[in-house]
ROVEXVO-82579 format. One line per 3 residues: number of its first residue (from 1); their letters; for each residue x, y, z of C-alpha. Coordinates in Angstrom, 1 decimal, always signed. Example, Ala and Ser with C-alpha at 12.3 -4.5 7.8 and 13.67 -1.06 7.14 Angstrom:
REM ROVEXVO-82579
1	AS	+12.3:-4.5:+7.8 | +13.7:-1.1:+7.1
//
This chain:
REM ROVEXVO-82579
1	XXX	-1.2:+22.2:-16.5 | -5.1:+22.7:-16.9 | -6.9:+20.6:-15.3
4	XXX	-10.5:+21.1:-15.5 | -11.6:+18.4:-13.5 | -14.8:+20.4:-11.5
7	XXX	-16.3:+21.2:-14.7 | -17.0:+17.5:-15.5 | -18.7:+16.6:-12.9
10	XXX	-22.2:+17.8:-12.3 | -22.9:+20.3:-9.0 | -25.9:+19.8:-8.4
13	XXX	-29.3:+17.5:-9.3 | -29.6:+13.7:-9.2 | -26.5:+13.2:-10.8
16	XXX	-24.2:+15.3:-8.4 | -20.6:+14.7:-8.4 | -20.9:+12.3:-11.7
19	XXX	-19.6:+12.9:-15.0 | -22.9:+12.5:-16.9 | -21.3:+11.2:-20.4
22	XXX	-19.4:+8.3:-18.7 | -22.3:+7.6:-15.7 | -25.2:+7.3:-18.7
25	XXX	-22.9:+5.4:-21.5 | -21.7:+2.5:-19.1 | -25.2:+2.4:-17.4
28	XXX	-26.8:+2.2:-20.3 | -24.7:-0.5:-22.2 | -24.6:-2.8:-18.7
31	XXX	-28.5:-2.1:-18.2 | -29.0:-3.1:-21.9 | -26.7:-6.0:-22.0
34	XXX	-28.5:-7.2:-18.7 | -32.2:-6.8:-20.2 | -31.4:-8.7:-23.5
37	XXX	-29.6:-11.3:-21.7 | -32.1:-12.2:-19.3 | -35.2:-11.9:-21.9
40	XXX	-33.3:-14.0:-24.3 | -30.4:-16.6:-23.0 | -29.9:-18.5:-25.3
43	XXX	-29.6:-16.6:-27.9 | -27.2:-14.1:-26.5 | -25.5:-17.1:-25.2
46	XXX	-24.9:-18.6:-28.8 | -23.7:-14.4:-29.7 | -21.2:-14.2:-27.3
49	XXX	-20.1:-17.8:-27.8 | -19.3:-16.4:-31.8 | -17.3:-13.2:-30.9
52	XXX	-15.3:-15.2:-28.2 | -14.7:-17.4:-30.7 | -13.2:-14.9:-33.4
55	XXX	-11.4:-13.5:-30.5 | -9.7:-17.0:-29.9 | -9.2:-17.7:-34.3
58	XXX	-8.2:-14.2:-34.9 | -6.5:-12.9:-32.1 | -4.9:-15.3:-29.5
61	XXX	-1.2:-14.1:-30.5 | -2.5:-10.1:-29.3 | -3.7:-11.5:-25.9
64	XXX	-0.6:-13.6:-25.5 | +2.2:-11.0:-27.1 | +0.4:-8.3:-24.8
67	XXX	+0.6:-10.2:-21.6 | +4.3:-11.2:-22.4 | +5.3:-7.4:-23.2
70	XXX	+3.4:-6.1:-20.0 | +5.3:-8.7:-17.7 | +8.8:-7.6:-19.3
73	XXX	+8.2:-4.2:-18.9 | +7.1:-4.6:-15.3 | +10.6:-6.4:-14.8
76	XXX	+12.5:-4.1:-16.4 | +10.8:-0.8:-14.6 | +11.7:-2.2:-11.2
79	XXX	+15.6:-2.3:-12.0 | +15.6:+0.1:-14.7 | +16.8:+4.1:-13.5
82	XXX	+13.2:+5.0:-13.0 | +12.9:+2.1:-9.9 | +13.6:+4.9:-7.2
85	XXX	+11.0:+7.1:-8.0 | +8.6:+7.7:-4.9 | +5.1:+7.6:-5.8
88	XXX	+3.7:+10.3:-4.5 | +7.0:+12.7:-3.7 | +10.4:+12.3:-2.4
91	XXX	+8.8:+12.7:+1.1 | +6.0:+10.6:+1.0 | +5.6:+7.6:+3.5
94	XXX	+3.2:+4.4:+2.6 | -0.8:+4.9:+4.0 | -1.0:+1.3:+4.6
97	XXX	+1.6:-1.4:+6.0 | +3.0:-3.9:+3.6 | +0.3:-6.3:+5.4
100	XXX	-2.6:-4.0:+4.9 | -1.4:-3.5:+1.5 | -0.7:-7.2:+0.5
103	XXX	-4.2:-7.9:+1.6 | -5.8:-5.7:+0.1 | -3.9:-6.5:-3.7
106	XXX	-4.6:-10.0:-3.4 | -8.2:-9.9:-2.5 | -8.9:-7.8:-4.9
109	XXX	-6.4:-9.0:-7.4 | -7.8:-12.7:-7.1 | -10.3:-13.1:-4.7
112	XXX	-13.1:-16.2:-5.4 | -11.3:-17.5:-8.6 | -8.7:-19.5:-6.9
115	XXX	-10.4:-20.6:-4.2 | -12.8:-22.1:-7.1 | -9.4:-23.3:-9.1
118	XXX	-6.7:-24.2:-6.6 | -7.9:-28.1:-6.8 | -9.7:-28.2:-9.7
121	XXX	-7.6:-26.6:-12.3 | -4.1:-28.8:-11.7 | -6.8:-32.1:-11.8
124	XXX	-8.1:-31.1:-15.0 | -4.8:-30.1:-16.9 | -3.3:-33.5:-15.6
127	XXX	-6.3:-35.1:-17.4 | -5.7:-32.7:-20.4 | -3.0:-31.0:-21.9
130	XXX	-1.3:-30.7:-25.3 | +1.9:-31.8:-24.1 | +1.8:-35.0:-22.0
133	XXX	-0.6:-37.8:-21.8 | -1.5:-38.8:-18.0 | -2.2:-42.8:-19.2
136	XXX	+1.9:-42.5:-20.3 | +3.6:-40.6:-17.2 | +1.4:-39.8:-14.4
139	XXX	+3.9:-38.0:-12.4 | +5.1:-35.9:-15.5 | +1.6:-34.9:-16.5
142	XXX	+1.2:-34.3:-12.7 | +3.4:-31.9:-12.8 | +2.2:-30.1:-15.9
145	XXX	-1.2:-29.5:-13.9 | +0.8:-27.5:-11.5 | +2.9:-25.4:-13.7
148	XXX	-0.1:-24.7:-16.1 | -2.5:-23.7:-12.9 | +0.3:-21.6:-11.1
151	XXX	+0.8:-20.2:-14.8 | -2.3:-19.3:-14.7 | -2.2:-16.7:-11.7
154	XXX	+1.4:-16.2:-11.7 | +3.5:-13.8:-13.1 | +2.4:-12.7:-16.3
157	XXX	-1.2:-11.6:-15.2 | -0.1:-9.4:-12.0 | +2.7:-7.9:-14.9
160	XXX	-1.1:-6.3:-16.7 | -2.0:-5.0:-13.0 | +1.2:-4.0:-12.5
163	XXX	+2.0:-1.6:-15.1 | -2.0:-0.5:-15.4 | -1.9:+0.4:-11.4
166	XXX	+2.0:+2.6:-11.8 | +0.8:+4.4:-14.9 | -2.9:+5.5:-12.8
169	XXX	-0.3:+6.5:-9.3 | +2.2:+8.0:-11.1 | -0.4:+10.2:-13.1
172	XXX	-2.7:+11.1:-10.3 | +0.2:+11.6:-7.6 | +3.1:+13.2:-9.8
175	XXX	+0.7:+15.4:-12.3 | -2.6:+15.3:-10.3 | -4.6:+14.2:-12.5
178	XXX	-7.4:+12.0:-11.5 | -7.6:+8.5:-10.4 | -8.9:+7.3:-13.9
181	XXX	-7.7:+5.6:-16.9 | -8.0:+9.0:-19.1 | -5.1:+10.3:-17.3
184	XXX	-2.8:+8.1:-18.6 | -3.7:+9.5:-22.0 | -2.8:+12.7:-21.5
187	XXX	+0.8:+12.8:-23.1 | -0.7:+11.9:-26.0 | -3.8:+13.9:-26.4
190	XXX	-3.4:+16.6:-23.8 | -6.8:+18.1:-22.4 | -8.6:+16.4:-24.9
193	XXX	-8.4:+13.7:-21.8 | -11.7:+16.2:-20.6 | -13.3:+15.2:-23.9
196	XXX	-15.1:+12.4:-25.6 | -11.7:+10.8:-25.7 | -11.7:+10.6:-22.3
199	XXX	-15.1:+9.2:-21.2 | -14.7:+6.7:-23.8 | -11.4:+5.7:-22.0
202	XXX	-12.9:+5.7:-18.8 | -16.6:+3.9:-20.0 | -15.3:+0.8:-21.1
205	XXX	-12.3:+0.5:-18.2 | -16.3:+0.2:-16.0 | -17.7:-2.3:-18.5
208	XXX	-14.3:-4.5:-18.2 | -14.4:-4.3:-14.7 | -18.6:-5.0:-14.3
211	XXX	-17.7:-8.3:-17.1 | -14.4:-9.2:-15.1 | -16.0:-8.8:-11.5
214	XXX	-18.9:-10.6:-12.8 | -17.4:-14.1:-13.7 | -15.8:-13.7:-10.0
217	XXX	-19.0:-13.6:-8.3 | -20.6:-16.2:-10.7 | -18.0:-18.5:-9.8
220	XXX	-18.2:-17.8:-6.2 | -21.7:-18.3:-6.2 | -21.7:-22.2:-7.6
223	XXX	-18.8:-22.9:-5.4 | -20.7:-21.4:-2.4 | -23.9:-23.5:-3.5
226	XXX	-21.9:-26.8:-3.2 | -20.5:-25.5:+0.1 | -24.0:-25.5:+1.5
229	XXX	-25.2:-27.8:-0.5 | -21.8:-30.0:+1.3 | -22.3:-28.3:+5.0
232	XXX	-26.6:-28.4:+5.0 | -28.1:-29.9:+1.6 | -28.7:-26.6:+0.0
235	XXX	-29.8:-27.6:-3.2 | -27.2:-27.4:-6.4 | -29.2:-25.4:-8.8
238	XXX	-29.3:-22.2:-10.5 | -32.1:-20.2:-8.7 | -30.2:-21.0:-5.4
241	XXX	-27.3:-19.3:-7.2 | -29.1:-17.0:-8.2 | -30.0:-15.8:-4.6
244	XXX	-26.2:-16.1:-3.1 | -25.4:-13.6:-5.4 | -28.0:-11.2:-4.6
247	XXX	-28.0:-11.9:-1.1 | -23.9:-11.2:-1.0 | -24.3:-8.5:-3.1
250	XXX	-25.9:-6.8:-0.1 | -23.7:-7.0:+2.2 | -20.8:-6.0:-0.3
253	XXX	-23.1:-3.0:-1.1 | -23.0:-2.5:+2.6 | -18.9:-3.0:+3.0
256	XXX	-18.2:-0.3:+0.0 | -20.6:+2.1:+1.7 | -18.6:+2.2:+4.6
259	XXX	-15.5:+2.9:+2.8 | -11.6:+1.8:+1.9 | -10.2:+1.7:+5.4
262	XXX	-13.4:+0.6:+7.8 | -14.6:-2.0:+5.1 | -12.6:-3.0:+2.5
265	XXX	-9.5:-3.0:+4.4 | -10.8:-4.9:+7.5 | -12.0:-7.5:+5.4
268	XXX	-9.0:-7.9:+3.2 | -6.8:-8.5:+6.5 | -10.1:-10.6:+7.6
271	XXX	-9.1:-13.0:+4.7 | -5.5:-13.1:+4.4 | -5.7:-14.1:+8.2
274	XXX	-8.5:-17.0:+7.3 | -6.5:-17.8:+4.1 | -3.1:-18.3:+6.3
277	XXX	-5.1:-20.7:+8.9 | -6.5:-22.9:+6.2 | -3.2:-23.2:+4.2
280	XXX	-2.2:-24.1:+7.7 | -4.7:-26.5:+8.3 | -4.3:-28.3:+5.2
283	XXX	-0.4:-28.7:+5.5 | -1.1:-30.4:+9.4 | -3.9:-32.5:+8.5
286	XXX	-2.4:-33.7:+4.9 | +0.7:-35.3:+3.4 | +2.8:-32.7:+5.1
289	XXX	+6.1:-33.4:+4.2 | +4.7:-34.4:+0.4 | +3.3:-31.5:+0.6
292	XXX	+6.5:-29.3:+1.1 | +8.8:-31.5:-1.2 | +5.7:-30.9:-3.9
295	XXX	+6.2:-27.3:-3.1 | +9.2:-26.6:-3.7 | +9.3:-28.8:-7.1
298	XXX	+6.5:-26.7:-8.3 | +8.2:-23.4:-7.7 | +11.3:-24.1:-9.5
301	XXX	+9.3:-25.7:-12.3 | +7.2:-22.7:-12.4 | +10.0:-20.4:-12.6
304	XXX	+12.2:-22.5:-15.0 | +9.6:-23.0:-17.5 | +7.5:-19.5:-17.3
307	XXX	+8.6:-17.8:-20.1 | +8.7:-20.7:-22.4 | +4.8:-21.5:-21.1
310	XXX	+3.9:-17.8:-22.0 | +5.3:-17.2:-25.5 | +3.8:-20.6:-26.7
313	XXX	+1.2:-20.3:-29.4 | -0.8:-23.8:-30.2 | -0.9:-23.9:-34.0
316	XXX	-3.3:-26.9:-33.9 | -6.7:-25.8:-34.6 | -8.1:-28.5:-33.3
319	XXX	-6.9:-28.7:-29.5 | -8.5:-26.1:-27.8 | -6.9:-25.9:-24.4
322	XXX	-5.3:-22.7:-25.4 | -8.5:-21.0:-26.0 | -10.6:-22.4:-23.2
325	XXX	-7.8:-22.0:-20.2 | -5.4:-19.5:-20.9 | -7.3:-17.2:-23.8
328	XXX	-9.8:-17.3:-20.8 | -7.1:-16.5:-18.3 | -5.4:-13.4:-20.2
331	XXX	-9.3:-11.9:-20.9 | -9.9:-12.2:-17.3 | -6.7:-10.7:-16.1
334	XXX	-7.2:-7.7:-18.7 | -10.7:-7.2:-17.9 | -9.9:-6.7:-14.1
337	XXX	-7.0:-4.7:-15.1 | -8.7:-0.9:-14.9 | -10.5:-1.9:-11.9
340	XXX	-7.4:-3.5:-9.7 | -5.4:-0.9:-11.4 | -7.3:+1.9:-9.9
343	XXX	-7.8:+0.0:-6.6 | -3.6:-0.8:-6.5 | -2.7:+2.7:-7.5
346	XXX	-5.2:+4.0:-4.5 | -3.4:+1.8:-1.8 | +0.3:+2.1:-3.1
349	XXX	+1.0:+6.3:-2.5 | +4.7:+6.3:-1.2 | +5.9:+3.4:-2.8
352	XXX	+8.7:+3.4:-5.0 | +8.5:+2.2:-8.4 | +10.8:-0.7:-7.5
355	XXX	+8.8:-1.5:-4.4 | +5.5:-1.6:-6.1 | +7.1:-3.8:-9.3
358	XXX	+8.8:-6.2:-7.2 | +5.3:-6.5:-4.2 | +3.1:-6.6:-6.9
361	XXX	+4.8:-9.5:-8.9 | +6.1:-11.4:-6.9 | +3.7:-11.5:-3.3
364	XXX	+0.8:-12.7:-5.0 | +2.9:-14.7:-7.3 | +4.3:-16.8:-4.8
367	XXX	+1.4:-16.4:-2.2 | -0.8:-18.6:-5.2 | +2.1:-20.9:-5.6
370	XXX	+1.7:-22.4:-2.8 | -1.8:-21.9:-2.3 | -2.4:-24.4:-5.3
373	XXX	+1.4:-26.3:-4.4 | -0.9:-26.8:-0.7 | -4.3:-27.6:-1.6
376	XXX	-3.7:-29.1:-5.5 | -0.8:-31.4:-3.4 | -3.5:-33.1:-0.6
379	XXX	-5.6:-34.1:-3.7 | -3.0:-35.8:-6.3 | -2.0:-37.3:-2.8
382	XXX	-5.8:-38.6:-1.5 | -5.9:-39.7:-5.1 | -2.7:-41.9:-6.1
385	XXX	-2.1:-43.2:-2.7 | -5.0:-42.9:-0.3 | -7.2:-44.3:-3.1
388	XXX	-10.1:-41.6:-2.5 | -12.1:-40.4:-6.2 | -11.2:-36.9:-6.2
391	XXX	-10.4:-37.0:-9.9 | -13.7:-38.5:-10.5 | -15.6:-35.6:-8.0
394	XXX	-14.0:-33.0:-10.1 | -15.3:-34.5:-13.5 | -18.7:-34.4:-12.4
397	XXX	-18.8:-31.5:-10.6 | -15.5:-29.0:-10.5 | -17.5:-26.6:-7.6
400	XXX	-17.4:-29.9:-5.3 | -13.4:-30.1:-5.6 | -12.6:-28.1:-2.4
403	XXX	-15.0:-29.9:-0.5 | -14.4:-33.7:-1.7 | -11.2:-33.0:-0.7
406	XXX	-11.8:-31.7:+3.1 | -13.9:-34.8:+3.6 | -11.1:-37.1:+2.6
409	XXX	-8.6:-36.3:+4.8 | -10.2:-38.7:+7.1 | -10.5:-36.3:+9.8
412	XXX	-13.9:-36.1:+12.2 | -17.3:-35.3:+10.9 | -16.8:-32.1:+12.9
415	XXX	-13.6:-30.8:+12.5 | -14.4:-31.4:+8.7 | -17.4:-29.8:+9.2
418	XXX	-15.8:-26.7:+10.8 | -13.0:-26.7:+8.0 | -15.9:-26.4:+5.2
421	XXX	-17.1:-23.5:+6.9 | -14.1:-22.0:+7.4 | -14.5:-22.3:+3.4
424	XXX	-17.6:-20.6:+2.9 | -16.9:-18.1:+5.1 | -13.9:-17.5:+3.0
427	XXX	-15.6:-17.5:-0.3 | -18.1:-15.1:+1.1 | -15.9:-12.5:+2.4
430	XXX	-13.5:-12.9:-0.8 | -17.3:-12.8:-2.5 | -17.9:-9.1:-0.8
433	XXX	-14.2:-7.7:-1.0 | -14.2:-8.5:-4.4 | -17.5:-6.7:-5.5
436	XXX	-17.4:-3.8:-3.0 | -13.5:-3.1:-4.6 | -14.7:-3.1:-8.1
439	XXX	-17.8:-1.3:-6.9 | -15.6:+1.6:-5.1 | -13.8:+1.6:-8.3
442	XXX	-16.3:+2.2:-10.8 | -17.7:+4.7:-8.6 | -14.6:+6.6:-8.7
445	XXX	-14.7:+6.3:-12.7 | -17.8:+7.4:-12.9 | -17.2:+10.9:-10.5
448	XXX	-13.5:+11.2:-12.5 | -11.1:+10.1:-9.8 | -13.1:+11.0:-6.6
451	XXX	-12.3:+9.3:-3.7 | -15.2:+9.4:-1.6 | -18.2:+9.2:-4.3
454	XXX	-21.6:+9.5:-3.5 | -23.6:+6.6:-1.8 | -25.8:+6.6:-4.5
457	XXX	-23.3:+5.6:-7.0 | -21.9:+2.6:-5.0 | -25.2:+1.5:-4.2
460	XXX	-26.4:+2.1:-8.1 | -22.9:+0.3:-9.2 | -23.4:-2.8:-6.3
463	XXX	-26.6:-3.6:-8.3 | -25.8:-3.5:-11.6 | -22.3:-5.8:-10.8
466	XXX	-24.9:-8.3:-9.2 | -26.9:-7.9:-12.1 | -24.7:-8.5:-14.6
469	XXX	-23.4:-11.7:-12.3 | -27.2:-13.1:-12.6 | -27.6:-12.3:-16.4
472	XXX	-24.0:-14.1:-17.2 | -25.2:-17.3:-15.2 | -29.0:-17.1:-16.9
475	XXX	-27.2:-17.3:-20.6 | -24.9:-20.3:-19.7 | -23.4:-20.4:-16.7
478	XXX	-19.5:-21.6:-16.5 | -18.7:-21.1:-20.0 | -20.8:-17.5:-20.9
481	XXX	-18.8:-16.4:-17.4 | -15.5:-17.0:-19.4 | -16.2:-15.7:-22.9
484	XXX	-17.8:-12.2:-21.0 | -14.3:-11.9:-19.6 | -12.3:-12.7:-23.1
487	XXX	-15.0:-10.6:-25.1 | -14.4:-7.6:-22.4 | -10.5:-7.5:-21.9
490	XXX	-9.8:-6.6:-26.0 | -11.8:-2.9:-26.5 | -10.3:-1.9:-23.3
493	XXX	-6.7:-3.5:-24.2 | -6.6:-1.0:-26.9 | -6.6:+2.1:-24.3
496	XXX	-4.3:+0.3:-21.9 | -1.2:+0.3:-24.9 | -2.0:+3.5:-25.6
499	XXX	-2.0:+4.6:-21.9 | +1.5:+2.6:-21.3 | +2.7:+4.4:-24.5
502	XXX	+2.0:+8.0:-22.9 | +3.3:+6.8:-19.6 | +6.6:+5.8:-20.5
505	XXX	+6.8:+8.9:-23.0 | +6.1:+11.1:-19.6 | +8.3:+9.0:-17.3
508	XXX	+11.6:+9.4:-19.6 | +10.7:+13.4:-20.3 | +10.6:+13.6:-16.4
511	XXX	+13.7:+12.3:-15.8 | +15.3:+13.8:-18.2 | +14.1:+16.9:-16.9
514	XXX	+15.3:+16.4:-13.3 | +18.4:+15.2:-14.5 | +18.6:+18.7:-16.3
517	XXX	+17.7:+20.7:-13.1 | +20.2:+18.8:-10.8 | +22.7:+19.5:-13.5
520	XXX	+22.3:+23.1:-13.5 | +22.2:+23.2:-9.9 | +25.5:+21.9:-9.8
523	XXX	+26.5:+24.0:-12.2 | +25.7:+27.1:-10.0 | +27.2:+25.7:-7.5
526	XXX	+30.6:+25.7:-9.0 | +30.0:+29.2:-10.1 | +29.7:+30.3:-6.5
//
């Protein structure tokens, strides 16, 4: 197989070690959208309000059909004959421990958002949801907040990460091609991959992952505001936003230029610890054995009613809770999906299939479970029999959620205090693994699969991510962070079916041939 991967990449000059086609196309559409966006906010505000709009009128069943066939086929490649493949080779033993590696997927793979959410989002759809009215049955609409939220990060988004990130291994480990999304075309268009094909494939996988990383890092940077604004009376407002972001972005800048394994895996395992003590935390100081009974409901509801959540379609035009939470949900997951595809497939050499499938569903899956069963549990508790206004704190301000609730647990000024910086510290480490992930990614887009690229690039990339972050919150804040992710997620959804197409044409050729081979061998065997 040719593979004429030197000859894309420039040797020497400026641009050294950069495909020059995919570095200036991306730059120049992120550097453009971030000029027009902060020279006029409103109006490209109101534009991308319209196209996310047309998305949701026109094309909510794609998203939704999409996410359901992707979590399916993830499901039936971890039982299905092609589950003991080793990625890698037959030999191959995993880089990173299933800690490391857990880490690493989740931080990356979530990150800020549901630190921002885990209250917040089950309050809201108890307050409103197409099925069940709260003023009729509290407990039932309850309960709907919980399976909608764990919805939400469950299942049927880490299905898009998981078939993006096995088609990217399998391609660069079995065929060694590179660590980009081109690869996966290659069944289907050969070395045209090295073409215009190719970079156009592997351009808008880095302007899905600079939108998707974007709305992260927006998020993170109101929920950090009211942290501080909670912890020292920072002041809630947009310029002080504005700063967190830039002022993080440094030292994510500075965590991606020391690498995978000195920065971005010491800080994932830095945050899984901190996100185990303050799950912890919460279950002592809280309702604790509400808390477990809650739990457990809210696992078997999730699993029960799953499927039936994710092939729902709201044919009522008017009711737009479809469009604003889980439209919003499926753009976000897709738009991440190159970037925590590349990232997973980097971390997961000598898996099997089966193992990656099964850690990559189901890990997270249940790790965010009870991440929102914990935290969304002490709330609905603080509020229905404590008597504290959390509902109310989330209505007026959603960033606040996290922190209203620490202070009602009635615990000490201090050790209250020392739980909301536990927080922050939290969000800001999630804040810099998230960015210097996506940043490492892009990186490796941009230089066509290379590992190591340039410090120029990731400090280039680190910039434009913050940028990008700064011009979304300038045009609208909350709602312009959403509609870049939905607006995003459908170009690059086009490459990714025809990427899964090409992979599962390869993976069945591949087998079939090794079936062949240890059919002849037998064969010769018997001869002799």
């Amino acid at each position: 197989m040719n593979n004429p991967i030197k000859s894309l990449s420039n040797r020497s000059g400026l641009l050294i070690g950069a495909n020059t086609s995919v570095l200036i196309s991306s730059a120049f559409f992120i550097v453009l959208f971030i000029v027009l966006t902060i020279l006029t906010p409103e109006k490209t505000g109101y534009f991308y309000n319209y196209l996310k709009n047309g998305i949701n009128n026109y094309f909510s069943w794609y998203y939704i059909l999409l996410v359901n066939i992707y979590l399916v086929l993830s499901i039936y490649l971890a039982f299905s004959k092609y589950g003991k493949i080793i990625l890698g080779g037959a030999k191959e033993k995993p880089k990173y421990s299933f800690f490391s590696w857990f880490s690493m997927l989740f931080g990356a793979g979530i990150g800020i958002g549901i630190l921002f959410y885990s209250i917040a989002e089950p309050v809201l759809h108890y307050q409103s949801n197409p099925f069940i009215d709260f003023t009729e049955d509290r407990n039932a609409a309850m309960q709907f907040g919980f399976r909608a939220t764990i919805f939400h990060w469950g299942l049927h988004g880490w299905g898009i990460f998981v078939i993006i990130g096995l088609f990217l291994a399998y391609f660069n480990y079995k065929k060694g091609l590179p660590l980009a999304l081109r690869s996966a075309l290659y069944p289907l268009i050969g070395d045209k991959i090295y073409g215009p094909i190719g970079h156009i494939a592997d351009s808008l996988g880095i302007i899905g992952t600079v939108f998707g990383i974007s709305t992260s890092l927006g998020l993170g940077a109101n929920q950090i505001n009211a942290g501080l604004n909670y912890l020292a009376g920072f002041e809630v407002n947009l310029n002080n936003q504005l700063i967190i972001i830039f002022v993080v972005s440094l030292f994510a800048i500075g965590s991606v230029l020391l690498g995978l394994d000195k920065g971005i895996k010491r800080l994932s395992n830095l945050n899984m610890v901190m996100t185990l003590i303050l799950l912890v935390i919460f279950l002592a100081a809280g309702p604790t054995i509400y808390i477990l009974k809650q739990t457990g409901i809210n696992l078997t509801d999730y699993f029960i009613n799953t499927l039936q959540l994710g092939a729902w379609i709201n044919s009522n035009p008017a009711d737009t809770w479809q469009a604003d939470w889980t439209m919003f949900y499926w753009g976000w997951w897709l738009s991440w999906a190159p970037f925590v595809g590349v990232f997973i497939a980097r971390i997961s050499k000598g898996r099997t299939i089966k193992e990656f499938c099964i850690g990559v569903l189901l890990a997270p899956t249940i790790m965010s479970a009870i991440w929102i069963s914990i935290l969304g549990s002490t709330a609905f508790y603080l509020e229905f029999i404590d008597g504290m206004n959390i509902i109310e704190s989330v209505n007026n301000d959603m960033t606040t959620a996290l922190f209203i609730t620490i202070e009602s647990l009635g615990l000490s000024n201090s050790v209250s205090f020392a739980i909301a910086t536990l927080c922050i510290v939290m969000l800001l480490t999630y804040f810099v693994t998230s960015s210097d992930s996506a940043t490492l990614v892009v990186c490796s887009l941009v230089c066509i699969g290379e590992e190591s690229p340039r410090a120029r690039y990731r400090v280039f990339w680190g910039f434009a991510i913050c940028g990008s972050a700064i011009a979304l919150l300038l045009a609208g804040g909350l709602k312009t962070l959403q509609t870049a992710s939905v607006l995003s997620a459908f170009p690059s959804s086009i490459i990714m079916i025809i990427a899964t197409a090409g992979f599962l044409i390869t993976l069945k050729k591949d087998l079939q041939e090794t079936n062949d081979l240890e059919e002849k061998q037998i064969k010769a065997k018997r001869k002799v």
